[in-house]
C-alpha positions in Angstrom: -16.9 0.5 -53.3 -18.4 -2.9 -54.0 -15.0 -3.9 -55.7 -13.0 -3.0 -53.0 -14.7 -3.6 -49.8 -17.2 -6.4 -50.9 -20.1 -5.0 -48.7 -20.9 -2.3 -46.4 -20.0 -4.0 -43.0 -16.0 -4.6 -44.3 -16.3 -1.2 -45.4 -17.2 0.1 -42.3 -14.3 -2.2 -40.7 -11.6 -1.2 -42.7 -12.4 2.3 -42.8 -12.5 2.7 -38.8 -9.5 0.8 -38.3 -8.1 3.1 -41.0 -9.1 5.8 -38.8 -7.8 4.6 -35.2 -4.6 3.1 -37.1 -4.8 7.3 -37.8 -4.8 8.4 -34.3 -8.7 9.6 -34.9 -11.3 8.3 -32.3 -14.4 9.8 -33.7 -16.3 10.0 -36.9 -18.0 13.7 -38.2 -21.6 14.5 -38.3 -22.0 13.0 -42.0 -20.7 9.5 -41.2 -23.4 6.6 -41.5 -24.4 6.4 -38.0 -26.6 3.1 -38.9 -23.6 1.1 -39.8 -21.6 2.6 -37.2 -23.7 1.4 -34.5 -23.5 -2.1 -35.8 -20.3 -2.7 -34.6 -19.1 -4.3 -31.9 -16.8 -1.7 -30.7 -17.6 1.6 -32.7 -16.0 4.9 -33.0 -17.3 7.8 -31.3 -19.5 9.6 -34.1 -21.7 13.0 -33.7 -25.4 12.8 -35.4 -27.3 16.3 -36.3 -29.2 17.4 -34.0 -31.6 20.2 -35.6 -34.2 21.0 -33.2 -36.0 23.8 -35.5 -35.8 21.2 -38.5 -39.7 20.5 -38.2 -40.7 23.8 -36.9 -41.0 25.7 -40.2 -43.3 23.2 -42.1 -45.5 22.2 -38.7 -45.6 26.4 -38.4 -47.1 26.3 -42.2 -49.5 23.0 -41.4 -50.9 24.4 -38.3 -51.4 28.2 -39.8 -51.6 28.4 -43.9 -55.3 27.8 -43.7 -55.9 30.2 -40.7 -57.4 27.3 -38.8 -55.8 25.7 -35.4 -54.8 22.1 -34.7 
């Protein structure tokens, strides 16, 4: 990537003009939202949203040893 793009922020340029040159206007769930965000005028991009994600290991914490918070 390095030889190519040089660093991350002209990858990030290219790659979403790339896109809109494309017709897309968005980005998919697995796109680095960080560096998307840093540009002046970024694509629409989804982020995960798993609201169970922390559930099962707080669940585990609170209860393994029997014992409340």
């Amino acid at each position: 990537m390095k030889a190519k793009y040089e660093t991350s922020e002209s990858w990030v340029q290219r790659e979403s003009q790339f896109l809109k040159d494309n017709g897309f206007n968005g980005t998919g769930a697995w796109s680095d939202v960080d560096m998307m965000r840093q540009m002046a005028h970024p694509l629409v991009f989804t982020v995960i949203v798993n609201p169970m994600g922390s559930y099962k290991s707080d669940h585990i914490r609170k209860y393994k040893c029997g014992s409340g918070p």
